[in-house]
N, C-alpha and C positions, 0 to 999 in steps of 0.2 A: 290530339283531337282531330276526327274528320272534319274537312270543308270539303265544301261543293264549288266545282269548276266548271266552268262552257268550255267547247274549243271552237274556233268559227275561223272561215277560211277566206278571202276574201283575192279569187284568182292564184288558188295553188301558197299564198303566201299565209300560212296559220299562224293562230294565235291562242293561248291560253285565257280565257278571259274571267276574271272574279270580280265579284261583286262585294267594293271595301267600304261600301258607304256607312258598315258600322266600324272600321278601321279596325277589322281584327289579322289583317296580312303585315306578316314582321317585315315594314318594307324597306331594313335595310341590310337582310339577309341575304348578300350576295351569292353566296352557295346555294342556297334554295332554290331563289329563281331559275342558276344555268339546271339543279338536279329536276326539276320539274319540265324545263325545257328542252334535257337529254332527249334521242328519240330512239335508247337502250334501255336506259336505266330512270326515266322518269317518264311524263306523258309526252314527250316531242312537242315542239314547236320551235315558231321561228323567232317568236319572241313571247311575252309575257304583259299582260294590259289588266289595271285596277281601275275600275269605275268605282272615282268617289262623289260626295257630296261638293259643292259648288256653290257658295252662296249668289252668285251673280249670274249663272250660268244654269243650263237643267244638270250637267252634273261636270266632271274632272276627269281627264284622262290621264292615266300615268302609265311610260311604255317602258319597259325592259328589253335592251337584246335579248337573245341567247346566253349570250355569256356571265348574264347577271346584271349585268349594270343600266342604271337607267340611261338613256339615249334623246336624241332629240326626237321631232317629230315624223311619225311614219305613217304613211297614207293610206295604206288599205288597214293597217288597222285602225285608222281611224272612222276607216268603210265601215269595220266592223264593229266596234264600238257603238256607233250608230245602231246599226242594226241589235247590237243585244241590249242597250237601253229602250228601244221598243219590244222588243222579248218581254222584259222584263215592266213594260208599261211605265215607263218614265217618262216617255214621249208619244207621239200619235208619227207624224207624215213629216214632222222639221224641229228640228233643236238648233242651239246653239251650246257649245261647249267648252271648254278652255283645257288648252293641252300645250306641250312644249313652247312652242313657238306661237302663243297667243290663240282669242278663240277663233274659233271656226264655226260656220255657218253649214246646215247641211239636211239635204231630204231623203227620204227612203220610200219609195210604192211600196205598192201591195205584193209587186214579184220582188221582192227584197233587191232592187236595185237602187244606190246610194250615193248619190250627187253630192262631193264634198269641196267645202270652198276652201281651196288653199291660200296659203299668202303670198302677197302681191311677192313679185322679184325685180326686182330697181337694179340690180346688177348682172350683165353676163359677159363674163370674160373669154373672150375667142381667142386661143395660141393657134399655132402651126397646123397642130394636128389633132387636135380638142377642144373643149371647151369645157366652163368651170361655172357653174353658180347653183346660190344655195334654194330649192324650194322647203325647207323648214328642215330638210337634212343636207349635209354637202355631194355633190355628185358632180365625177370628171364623164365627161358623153364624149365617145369617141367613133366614129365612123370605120366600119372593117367589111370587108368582101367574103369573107369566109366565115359569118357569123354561126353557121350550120354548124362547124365541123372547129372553133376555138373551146379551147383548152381554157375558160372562163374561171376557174377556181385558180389556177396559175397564173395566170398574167390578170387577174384582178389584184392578183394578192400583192403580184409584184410592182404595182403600181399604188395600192394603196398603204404597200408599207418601204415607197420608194426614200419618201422624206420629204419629196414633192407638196405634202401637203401639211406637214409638220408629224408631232404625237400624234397627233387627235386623227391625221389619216383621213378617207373621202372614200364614199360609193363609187363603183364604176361602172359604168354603164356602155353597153356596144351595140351597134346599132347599125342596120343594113337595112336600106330604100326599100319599099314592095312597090308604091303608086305612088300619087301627088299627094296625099293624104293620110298614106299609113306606111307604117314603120314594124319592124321587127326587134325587139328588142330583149338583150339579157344580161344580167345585172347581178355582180357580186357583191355585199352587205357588209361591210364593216358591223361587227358588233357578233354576227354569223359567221363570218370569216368562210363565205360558203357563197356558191351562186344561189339565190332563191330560186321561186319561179314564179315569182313578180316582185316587183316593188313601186308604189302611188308614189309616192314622192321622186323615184328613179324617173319612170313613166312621165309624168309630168316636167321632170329635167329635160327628157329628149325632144317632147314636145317643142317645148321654149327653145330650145339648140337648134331646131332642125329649122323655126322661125327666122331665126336670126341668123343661120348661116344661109336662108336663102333655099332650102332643099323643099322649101312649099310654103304656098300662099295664103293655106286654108288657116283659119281662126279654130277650126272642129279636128283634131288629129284623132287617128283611131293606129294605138297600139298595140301590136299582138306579143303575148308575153308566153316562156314553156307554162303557165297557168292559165292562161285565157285572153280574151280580151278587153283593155278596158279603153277610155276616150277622153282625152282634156281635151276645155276650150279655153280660150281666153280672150283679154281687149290687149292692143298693143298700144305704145305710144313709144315708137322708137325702140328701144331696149329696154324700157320699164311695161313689165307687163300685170295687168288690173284684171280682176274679174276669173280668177283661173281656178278650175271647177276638175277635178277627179271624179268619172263617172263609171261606176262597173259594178257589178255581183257581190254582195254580202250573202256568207250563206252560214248555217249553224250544221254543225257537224257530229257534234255528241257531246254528254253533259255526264258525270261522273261527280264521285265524291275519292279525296286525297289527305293524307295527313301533314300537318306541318305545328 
């Protein structure tokens, strides 16, 4: 039987987006998800997103890697999210929604720009030559000089399947200074096993790193990602940081119908 898919992009990072609020996606069809998510042999994306029903919330967010399997919380699709529950008239200018790692708060304008509230982070861990904490997915932020010209598909991979982090593995994130305020950043995906070209919860890891290692003072950081640009802000309080908001571009890209 056909169904009908969105795909929506939110700074180069795509997403598959369906609407299950009548619960007709097999959702524990691992195969499906990675063949839908192929960018050969199914419609491409970077991962895979159900909007369901929500008794306490406007609706549910359920995310997919690539590879199939559900994951924890991912930030620009949660950009995106946003924006196609207003597509779709579920919302008007602000929802609240419940996804992986609890709900979230979040608004979208009229130019589909989408202010998402992520969760607070009570922890960050600074080694030698990284740093480690979780904004609703795990991400290692590591500082490099030759961010241009890294081989990010290889030495992400080789880090995130060092052991360092156990099975379960960590985003990796590299990251080279521009100003007192902005950063350059690019970020391999556990789940993708691939450098995106973004990632909101990555993004917002470096943010907080770059805090707490002291590389700027600003509360407002502005990201540049090979996708575009997005912006976290936050409230500090020592290393627990409150109030931390993902801001940047939802955009809808093409709408189709697929079998499953």
């Amino acid at each position: 039987m056909e169904h009908t898919f969105y795909k929506y992009q939110g700074t180069g990072n795509d997403f598959i987006m369906i609407d299950n609020r009548d619960e007709v996606f097999p959702k524990n069809d691992t195969k499906l998800v990675a063949h839908l998510c192929d960018r050969r042999f199914g419609i491409g994306a970077d991962g895979l997103i159900l909007l369901e029903n929500d008794g306490a919330t406007d609706f549910k967010m359920v995310y997919y890697n690539a590879d199939g399997n559900t994951s924890s919380m991912c930030g620009n699709g949660g950009r995106c999210i946003v924006a196609f529950a207003n597509f779709l008239g579920i919302i008007d200018n602000e929802t609240e929604f419940e996804a992986a790692d609890g709900r979230h708060h979040a608004t979208i304008d009229d130019s589909g720009i989408v202010s998402l509230h992520m969760k607070d982070v009570n922890t960050v861990t600074v080694y030698e030559s990284y740093v480690f904490l979780d904004t609703g997915s795990p991400h290692h932020v590591e500082i490099v000089e030759d961010l241009a010209e890294m081989d990010v598909k290889k030495i992400g991979a080789n880090i995130r399947y060092s052991g360092m982090y156990g099975d379960a593995g960590s985003n990796v994130n590299f990251v080279s200074q521009l100003d007192a305020d902005k950063f350059s950043v690019r970020t391999y995906e556990r789940g993708v096993e691939d450098e995106t070209y973004s990632c909101g919860t990555g993004v917002t890891a470096v943010a907080i790193a770059m805090k707490v290692l002291g590389k700027t003072e600003a509360d407002a950081i502005e990201l540049f990602t090979p996708g575009g640009e997005l912006k976290v802000s936050f409230k500090q309080n020592h290393k627990q940081f409150t109030d931390v908001y993902l801001t940047g571009p939802a955009k809808f890209v093409f709408k189709g119908d697929t079998e499953w």
